[in-house]
N, C-alpha and C positions, 0 to 999 in steps of 0.2 A: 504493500500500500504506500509506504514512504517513496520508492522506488516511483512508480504511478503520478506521484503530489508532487518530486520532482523536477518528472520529464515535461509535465504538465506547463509547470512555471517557466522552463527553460521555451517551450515553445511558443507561450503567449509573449516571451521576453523581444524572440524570434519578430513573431509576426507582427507586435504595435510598435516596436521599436525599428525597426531595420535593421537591425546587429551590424556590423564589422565582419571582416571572416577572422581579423586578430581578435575582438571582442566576442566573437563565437567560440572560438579556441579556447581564450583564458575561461570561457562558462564553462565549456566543456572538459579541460581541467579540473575546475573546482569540483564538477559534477560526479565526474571521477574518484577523485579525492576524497567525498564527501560517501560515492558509494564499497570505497574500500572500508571505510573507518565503520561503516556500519554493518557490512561483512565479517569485520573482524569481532564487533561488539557481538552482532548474531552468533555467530560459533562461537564465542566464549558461552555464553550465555545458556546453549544448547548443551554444550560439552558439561557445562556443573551442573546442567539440568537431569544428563544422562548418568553420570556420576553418583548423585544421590538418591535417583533410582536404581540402578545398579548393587550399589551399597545396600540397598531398603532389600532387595530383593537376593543378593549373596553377599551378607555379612564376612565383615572377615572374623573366624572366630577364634582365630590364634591369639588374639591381643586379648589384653584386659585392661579396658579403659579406665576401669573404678579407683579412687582414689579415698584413703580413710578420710575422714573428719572430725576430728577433735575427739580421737581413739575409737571411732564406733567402725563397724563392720563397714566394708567395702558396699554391699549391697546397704547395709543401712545409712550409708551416706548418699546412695542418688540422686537425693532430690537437693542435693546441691551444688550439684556439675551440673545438673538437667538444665535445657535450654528451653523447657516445656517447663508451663505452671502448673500440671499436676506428674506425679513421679509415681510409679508403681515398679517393686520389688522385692525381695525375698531369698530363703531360703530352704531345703529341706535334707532330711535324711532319710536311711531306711538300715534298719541293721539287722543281726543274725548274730545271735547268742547260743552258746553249747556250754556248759557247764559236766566238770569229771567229777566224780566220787565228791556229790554235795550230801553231809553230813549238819549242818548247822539250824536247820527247822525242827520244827518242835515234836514233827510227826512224821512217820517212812512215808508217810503219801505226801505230804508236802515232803520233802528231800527228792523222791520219785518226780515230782509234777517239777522242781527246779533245775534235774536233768533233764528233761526233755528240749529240743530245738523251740528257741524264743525268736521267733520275727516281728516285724512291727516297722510299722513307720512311725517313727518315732517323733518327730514332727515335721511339720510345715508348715511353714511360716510368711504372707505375704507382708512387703513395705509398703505405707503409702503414704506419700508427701505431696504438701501443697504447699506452692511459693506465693503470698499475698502481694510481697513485692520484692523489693534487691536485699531488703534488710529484716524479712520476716518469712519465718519459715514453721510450716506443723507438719510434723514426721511423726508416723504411728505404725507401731508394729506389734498384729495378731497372730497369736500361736493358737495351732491346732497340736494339741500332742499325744502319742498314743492311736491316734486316729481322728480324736476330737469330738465324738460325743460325751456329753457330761454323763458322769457316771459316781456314784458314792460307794461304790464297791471298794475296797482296798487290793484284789485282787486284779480287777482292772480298770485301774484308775484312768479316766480320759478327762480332758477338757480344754473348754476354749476360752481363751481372755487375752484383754489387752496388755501386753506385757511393757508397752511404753507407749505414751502419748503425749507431745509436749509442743512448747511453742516453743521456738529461737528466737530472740533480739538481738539481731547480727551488728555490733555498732560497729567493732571496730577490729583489728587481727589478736589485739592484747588483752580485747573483753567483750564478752558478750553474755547474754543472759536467757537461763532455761526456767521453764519453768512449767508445771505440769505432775503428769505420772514420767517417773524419770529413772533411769537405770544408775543405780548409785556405782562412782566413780570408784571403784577398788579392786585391785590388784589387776590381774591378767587379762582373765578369759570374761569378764561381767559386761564388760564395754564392748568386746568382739568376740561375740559365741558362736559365731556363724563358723561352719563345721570345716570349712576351708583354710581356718584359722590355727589349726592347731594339728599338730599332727598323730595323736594317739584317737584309736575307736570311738571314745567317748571321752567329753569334757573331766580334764585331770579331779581325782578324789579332793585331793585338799581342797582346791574353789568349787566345792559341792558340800563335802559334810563342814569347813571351816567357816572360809568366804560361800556365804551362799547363792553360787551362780542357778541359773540366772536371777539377781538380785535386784528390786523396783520396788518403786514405793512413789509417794507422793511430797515433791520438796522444790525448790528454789538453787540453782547451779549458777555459779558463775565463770565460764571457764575462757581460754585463749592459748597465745604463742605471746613469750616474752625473752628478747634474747636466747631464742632457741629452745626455752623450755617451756612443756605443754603442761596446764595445769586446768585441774579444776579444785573449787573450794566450794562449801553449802551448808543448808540445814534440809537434813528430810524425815521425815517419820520415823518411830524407830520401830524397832520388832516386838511384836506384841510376850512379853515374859510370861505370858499364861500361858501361852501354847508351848512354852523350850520344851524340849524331850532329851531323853538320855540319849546319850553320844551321838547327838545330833549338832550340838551347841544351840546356834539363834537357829537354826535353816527353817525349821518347822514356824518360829513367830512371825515372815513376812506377812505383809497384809496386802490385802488387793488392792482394788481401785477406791471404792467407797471406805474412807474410813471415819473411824471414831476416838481420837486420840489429841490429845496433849500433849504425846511424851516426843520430843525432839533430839533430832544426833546431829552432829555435825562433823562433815568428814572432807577430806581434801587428800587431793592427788595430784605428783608429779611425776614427767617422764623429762629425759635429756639423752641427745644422742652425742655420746661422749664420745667417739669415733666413725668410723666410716662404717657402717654393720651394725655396731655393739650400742643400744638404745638399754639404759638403765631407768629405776623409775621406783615409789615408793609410796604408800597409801596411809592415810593414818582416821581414825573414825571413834569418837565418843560421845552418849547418851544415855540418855535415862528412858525408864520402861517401869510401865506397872502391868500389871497381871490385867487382860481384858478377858482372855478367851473369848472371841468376839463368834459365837455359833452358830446367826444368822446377820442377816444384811442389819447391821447396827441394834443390834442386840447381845449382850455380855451375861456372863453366866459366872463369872470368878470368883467365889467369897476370901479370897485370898489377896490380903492389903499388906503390899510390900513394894518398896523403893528400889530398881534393882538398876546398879550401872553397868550400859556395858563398853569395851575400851577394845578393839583391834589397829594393829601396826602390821605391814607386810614390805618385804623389800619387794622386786625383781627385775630381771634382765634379762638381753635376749640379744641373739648376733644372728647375722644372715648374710653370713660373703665365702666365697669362696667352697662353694657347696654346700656349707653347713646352714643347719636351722638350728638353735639350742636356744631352748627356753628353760628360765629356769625361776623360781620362787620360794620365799619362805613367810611365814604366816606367826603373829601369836595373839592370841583372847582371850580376853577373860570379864569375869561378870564381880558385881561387887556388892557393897553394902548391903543389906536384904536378900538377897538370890536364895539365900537355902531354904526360906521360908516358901520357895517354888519346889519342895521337892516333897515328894509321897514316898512310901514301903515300896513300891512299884516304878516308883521313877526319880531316881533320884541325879540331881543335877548337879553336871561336875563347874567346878567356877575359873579355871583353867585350860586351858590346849594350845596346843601349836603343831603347824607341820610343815613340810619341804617338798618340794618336786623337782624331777631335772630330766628336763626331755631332748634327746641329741639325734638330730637328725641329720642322713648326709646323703646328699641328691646323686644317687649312681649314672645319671646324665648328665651333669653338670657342664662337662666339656666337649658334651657333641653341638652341635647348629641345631637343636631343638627347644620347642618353648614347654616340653612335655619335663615331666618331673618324675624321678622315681626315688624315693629316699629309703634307707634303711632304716630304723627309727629303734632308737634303746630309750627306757624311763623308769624311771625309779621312783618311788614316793614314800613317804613316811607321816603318820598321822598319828596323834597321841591324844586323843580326844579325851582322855582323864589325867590330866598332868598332874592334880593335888591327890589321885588313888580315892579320889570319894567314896566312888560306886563299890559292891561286894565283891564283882568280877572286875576290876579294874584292868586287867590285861586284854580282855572284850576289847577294847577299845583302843589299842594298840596294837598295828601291824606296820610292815612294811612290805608294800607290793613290788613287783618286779614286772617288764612287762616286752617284748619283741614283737617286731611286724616290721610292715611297709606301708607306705602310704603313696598311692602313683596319682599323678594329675594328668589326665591324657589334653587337660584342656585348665586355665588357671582357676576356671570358676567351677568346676568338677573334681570329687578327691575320694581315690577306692581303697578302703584302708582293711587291713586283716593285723592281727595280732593273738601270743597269746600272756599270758597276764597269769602270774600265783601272788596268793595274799600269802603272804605269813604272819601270823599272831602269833603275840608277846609268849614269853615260854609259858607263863601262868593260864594261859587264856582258858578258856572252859569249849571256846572254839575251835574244830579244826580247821587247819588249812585250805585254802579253794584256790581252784585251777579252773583256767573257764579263758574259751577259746572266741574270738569278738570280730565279726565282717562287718562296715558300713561305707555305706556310699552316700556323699552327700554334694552337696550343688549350691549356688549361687545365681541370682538372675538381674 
């Protein structure tokens, strides 16, 4: 059409004016000129047009574009690389459990029903973020787990909730503010559980019976980059002390979305990458808690009035050059003032623990031309869940596990892992040992 509008001009120029044949030429020139420059705009134009069709339609799936955000999962940071106002993403697993000569239930049919083949999608989990504008952001992420019907069985437990919901106030790179349901800042695996993240079957024991991963609650964050260190610092709910359980520590007090509480912690976290690889980093958390046993949606059941503090420290570090993956951590906690008045004939609560992990992985591709990964993977752990000997069996609660496999990424955002894993308990324990064989496969999107 431009072409058409103008040969158009050039002719009417022709015929009311009587042109020149030099003043023809120079038109004709310019005309020229004019339809090169829009030739070239054309095929640019068409070529990035083809380009991002192309792309839409054969991804390149060897890369991984994602990038963490203020320690949260690669998937759970999308909706703030996203070029789009709403973000959707996620992740899941699926695994395969065999258990040898299990001895430790109460009953040969339970021991019988623990060896048998255990599968299960264990969960999945979609992201969804919406960007309001350059400086606000709502990122919320739903777990389906087990399958994800709700269920009160203890046998098989399922369910669905929101495991974090929260707004961003992005002001600036040194601070910004969360606030919401929110994944409290500590240690390792709590900030990035997405299964891509770590290299053993299932997320390490210590940030599960110590730090209780995955751990959320309801609180106020303020976090950033400052001179190269990432930090976050806050107050968030604490864990309900009605619910503690033996050699659980807090894990059983989390509280859901809806709460009914007073009791506030206040916890803070840093990371520094002290070299090229080697990224250290250290968490520290203290609050007070009273006894809710909170049994329906804002309804408490406790007759038990006690003041209990509770106080967690953990270091850890990790490097990643040169083939290797090594993560590693140590943990301690403990409860105070009032606590033992949380404890029954049946349950009694220890006011102490601490544990350690070290996971060494080393990528047996590392020096081929591929973006594929296949690591050998060694880990050790150690967990003392009665460190004052409270309890009657206090060696229960003392093992350390041992555990081998591999972990292969055929792709960065897919990870097939197999392992096998022995607990040992303390020489005293009342428990024997367990041996138990762990396949999972899990994803990124």
């Amino acid at each position: 059409m431009r072409k058409v509008t103008l040969s158009l001009v050039l002719l009417s120029n022709i015929a009311l004016f009587g042109a020149t044949n030099a003043e023809l030429e120079a038109q004709l020139k310019a005309l020229k000129s004019e339809f090169n420059t829009y030739k070239q705009e054309q095929s640019s134009q068409t070529e990035t047009l083809l380009e991002e069709i192309e792309s839409t339609q054969n991804p390149s799936y060897s890369e991984n574009p994602y990038q963490s955000v203020s320690s949260l999962g690669l998937a759970a940071s999308k909706v703030y690389q996203s070029n789009s106002v709403v973000s959707l993403g996620g992740y899941g697993s699926y695994y395969y459990k065999k258990y040898t000569d299990f001895k430790n239930y109460g009953s040969v049919s339970a021991n019988d029903t623990r060896e048998t083949s255990e599968t299960n999608i264990l969960r999945f989990v979609p992201y969804f973020g919406f960007k309001f504008n350059d400086w606000i952001v709502m990122n919320t992420e739903v777990e389906f787990e087990n399958g994800g019907a709700r269920s009160d069985g203890s046998k098989n437990y399922k369910y669905v909730i929101v495991e974090f919901s929260y707004l961003d106030f992005m002001f600036d790179e040194k601070y910004n503010l969360r606030v919401g349901h929110v994944l409290v800042p500590f240690g390792n695996i709590n900030l990035n559980h997405e299964p891509t993240s770590y290299l053993t079957a299932d997320r390490p024991l210590v940030e599960t019976y110590i730090i209780p991963s995955t751990w959320h609650t309801n609180g106020a964050l303020v976090y950033g980059t400052y001179k190269g260190l990432d930090y976050y610092a806050g107050i968030v709910t604490s864990p309900d002390s009605g619910q503690f359980t033996e050699g659980r520590f807090i894990q059983m007090g989390r509280l859901g979305a809806r709460q009914f509480t007073d009791d506030l912690s206040f916890v803070a976290r840093a990371e520094y990458d002290l070299i090229a690889g080697l990224n250290i980093g250290a968490s520290v958390m203290y609050g007070n808690s009273s006894p809710l046993q909170e049994t329906s949606l804002g309804e408490t059941s406790s007759d038990i009035e006690a003041d209990v503090s509770i106080s967690m420290a953990e270091v850890h570090a990790s490097y990643q050059a040169n083939g290797f993956d090594v993560q590693a951590l140590a943990v301690v906690g403990s409860l105070g003032d009032e606590y033992k008045k949380l404890s029954s004939d049946d349950n009694v609560i220890s006011g102490s623990v601490n544990g350690q992990y070290l996971t060494v992985g080393y990528d047996m591709l590392h020096t081929r031309k591929t973006s594929q990964k296949l690591y050998g993977v060694l880990d050790i752990e150690r967990i003392d869940l009665d460190a004052d000997d409270e309890t009657t069996y206090s060696d229960n609660y003392k093992f350390v596990q041992y555990s081998a496999g591999i972990a292969y990424y055929p792709d960065p955002k897919v990870v097939v892992k197999a392992e096998f894993a022995t607990k040992d308990y303390a020489s005293n324990a009342k428990l024997a040992d367990e041996s138990v064989f762990t396949a999972s496969a899990g994803f990124i999107f």
